[in-house]
N, C-alpha and C positions, 0 to 999 in steps of 0.2 A: 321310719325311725323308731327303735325301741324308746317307750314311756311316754311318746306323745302320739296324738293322734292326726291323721291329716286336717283335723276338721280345728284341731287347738292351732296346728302351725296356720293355717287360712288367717284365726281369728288374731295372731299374734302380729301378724304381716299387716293389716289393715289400722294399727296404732303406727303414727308419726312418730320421728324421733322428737320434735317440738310440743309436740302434745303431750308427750310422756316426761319430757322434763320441767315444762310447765307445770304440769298437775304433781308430780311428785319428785320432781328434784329440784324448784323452781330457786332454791340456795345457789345452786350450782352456775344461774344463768346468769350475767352481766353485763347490759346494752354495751354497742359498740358506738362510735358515732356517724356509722352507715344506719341510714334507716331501715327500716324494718331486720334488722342484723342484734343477732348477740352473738356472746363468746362465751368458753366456761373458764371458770372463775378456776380450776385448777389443770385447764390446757389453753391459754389465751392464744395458740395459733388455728384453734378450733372455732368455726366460724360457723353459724347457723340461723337462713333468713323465716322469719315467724306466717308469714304468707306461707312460700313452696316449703320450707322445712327442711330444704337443702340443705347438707349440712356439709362440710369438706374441713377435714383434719390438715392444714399442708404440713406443718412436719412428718410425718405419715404419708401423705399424700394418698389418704383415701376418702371416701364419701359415699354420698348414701340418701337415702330419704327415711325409710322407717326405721322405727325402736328396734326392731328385734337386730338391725344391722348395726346400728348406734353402740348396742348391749352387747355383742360379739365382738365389734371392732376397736370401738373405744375404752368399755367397761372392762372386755377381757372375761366376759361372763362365756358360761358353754352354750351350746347351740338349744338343747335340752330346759336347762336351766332358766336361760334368758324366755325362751315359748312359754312357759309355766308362770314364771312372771307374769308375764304380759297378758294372758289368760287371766290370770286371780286381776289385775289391774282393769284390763276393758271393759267394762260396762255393756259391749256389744258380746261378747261370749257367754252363753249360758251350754254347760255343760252338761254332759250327755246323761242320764241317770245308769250305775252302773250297779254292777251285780252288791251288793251290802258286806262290807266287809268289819272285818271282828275290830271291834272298840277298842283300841290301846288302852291299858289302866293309866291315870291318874297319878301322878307323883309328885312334889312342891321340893324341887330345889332346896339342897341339903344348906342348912343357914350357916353361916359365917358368927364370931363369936362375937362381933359388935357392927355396931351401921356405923363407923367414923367417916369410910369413904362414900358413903351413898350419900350421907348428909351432907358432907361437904359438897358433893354432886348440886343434889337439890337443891340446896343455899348458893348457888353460883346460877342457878335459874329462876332463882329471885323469890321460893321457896321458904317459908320463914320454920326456924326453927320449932315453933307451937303446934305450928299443923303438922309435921314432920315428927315430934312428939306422940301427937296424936294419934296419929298414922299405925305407929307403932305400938304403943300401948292398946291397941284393938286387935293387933298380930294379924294385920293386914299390908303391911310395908316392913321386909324385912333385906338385908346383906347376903349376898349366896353365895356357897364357895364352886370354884376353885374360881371363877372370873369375878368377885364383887359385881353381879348386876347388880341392882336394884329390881325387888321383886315383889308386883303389886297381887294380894291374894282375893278372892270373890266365893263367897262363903255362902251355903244354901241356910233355909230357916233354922236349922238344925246347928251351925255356923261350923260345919263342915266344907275346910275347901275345896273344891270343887274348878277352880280356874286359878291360871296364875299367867301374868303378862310381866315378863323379863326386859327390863332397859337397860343396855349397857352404858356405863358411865365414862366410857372414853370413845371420845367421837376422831374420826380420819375426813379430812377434805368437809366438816362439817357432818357427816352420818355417822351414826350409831349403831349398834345391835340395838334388836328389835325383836322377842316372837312372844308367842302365846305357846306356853309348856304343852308338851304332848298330851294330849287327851281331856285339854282342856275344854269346859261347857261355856260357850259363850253367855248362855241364858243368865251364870250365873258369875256376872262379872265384877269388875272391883266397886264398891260402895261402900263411902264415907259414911258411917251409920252418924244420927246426930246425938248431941249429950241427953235432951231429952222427949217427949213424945210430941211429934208435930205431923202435919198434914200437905209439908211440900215436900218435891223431888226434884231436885235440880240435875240436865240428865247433858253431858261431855262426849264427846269423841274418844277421847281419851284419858286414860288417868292421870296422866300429869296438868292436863288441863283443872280435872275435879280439884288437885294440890294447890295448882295456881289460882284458881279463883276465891277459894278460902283464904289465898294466904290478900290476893287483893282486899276481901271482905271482913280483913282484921281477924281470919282466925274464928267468924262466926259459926258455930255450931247448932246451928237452929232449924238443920234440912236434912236431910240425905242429899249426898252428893253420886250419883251414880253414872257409871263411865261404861257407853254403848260399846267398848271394843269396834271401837270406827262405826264408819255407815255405808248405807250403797247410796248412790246417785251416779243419774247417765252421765255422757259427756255434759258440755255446757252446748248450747243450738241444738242439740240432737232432737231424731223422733223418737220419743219414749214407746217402744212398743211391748216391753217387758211389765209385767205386773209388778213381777219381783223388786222391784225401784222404791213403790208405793209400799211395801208391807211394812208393816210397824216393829221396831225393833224388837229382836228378840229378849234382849236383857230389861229393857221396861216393862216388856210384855208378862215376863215371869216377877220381876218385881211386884207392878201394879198386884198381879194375881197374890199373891203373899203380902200384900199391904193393902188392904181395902178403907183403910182409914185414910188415905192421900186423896185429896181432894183438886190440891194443884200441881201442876208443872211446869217448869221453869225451864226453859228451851235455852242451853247455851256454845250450840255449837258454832261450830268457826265459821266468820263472817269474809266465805268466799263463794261460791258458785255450789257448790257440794253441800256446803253445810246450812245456807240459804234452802234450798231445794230438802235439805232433810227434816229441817226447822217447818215448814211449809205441807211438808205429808203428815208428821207429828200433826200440827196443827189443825189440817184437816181430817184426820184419824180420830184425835181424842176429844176435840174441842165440843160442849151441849154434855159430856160426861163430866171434864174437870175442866176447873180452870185454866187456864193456857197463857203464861208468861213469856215472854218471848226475849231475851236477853241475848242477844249478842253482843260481841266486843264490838266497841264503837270504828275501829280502826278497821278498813277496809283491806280484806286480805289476810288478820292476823285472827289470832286465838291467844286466851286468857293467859299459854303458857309463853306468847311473843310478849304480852303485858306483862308480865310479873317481870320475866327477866330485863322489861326497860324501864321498867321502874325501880328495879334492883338498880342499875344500871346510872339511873338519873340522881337518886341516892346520893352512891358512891361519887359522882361528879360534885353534888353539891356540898356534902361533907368532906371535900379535899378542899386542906388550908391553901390560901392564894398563896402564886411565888413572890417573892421579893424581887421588885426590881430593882 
């Protein structure tokens, strides 16, 4: 097959359909009241047991066991496409080192002449206007045209950008657009500089996470907030045989290097299997150099930005006048 390689389709064939939508589409899944059974939440005659991972569409009437057949049949993704996925997704694929090819330049999404709908975005994920302010007035969150993403910037010492991670503000079946601009440097990724000189880093999966945790924290500006552009971690049971799992992130990695004044770190990623496990290499990476904070969301399975928007959320419940009966 032109663009993949035998050795990507092996590694893509070896993910679960249930494995894969657990770990990354787990929105999509919704028990059925057959045991070990769910369904998806936008084909409810799609039926799929979390043991064998059998999964059988009957309107369709087709079925299957792995992702990559899932992502062809169900998603309507390409054959191509769908392997490449599931490659960048598995934890059990390490890819081939290949001849080095020339570095795309760098570019930041042509802005848009005000943020009204990004704001409005953010403020609907619970989001508060200060941080969102803030955000902006450091020309690190801005509106981009022709789509209004929302576009998060990561600036080297210099406060030259150097990365940008685009989040589209209108979601289908619950997903969004998602990427990292062309040629962007993960090393140097989104970070919430603080208003004035301190000695902690509080360090996110992502940036909307770094948003939401401020905006839980009233808006405190007493840290750096900086956002790892995700993480790696194996499956959840697996044998770790990969080093690469362990290595410390790259975007703390060049932070810390450029801020030798941080003394602590503030671990806040998301309190599920992946971010447990990445929380835990941090920990044992940096811990006898700095201090080591360990903060995750209390709630099992979410992130700061599931907290914001239900507490947005709890709010708006609680501030609606009662009806009259």
């Amino acid at each position: 097959m032109p663009w993949v390689t035998e050795e990507e389709i092996q590694a893509a064939k070896n993910m679960t359909a249930y494995e894969y939508l657990r770990t990354h589409q787990a929105q999509r899944l919704q028990k059925t009241r057959t045991r070990n059974e769910w369904q998806l939440t936008d084909h409810d005659s799609f039926k799929i047991n979390e043991l064998s991972s059998k999964w059988h569409w009957k309107s369709r009437d087709i079925g299957g066991v792995s992702a990559l057949r899932f992502l062809i049949e169900v998603d309507g993704m390409k054959f191509t496409d769908a392997v490449k996925l599931l490659c960048e997704e598995s934890p059990s694929f390490i890819p081939t080192q290949s001849a080095e090819k020339e570095k795309p330049l760098f570019k930041l999404p042509e802005r848009y002449c005000n943020c009204r709908r990004i704001r409005a975005y953010l403020n609907h994920r619970g989001i508060s206007d200060e941080v969102i302010t803030y955000c902006i007035s450091h020309e690190i969150l801005y509106e981009s045209v022709p789509y209004h993403n929302a576009v998060f910037v990561g600036k080297d010492e210099s406060r030259k950008a150097r990365y940008a991670f685009l989040r589209g503000i209108y979601e289908k079946n619950g997903k969004g657009f998602k990427m990292e601009q062309t040629g962007s440097e993960k090393k140097y990724s989104f970070c919430i500089p603080p208003e004035r000189e301190t000695k902690r880093v509080a360090v996110y999966e992502a940036c909307i996470d770094a948003l939401a945790h401020m905006t839980l924290e009233e808006g405190k500006r007493d840290k750096y907030r900086l956002s790892l552009g995700g993480i790696a971690a194996p499956k959840e049971n697996a044998l770790i045989q990969s080093e690469r799992f362990k290595k410390p992130p790259d975007a703390l990695e060049e932070f810390l290097k450029n801020h030798p004044e941080i003394k602590e770190i503030e671990i806040c990623t998301d309190n599920d299997f992946a971010g447990r496990w990445a929380k835990e290499q941090m920990k044992k990476h940096y811990e006898g150099t700095y201090q080591i904070i360990c903060n995750l969301p209390e709630k099992e399975g979410e992130d700061y930005a599931d907290l914001a928007k239900e507490k947005k959320q709890a709010n708006k419940c609680r501030d609606r006048p009662l009806e009259r009966r």
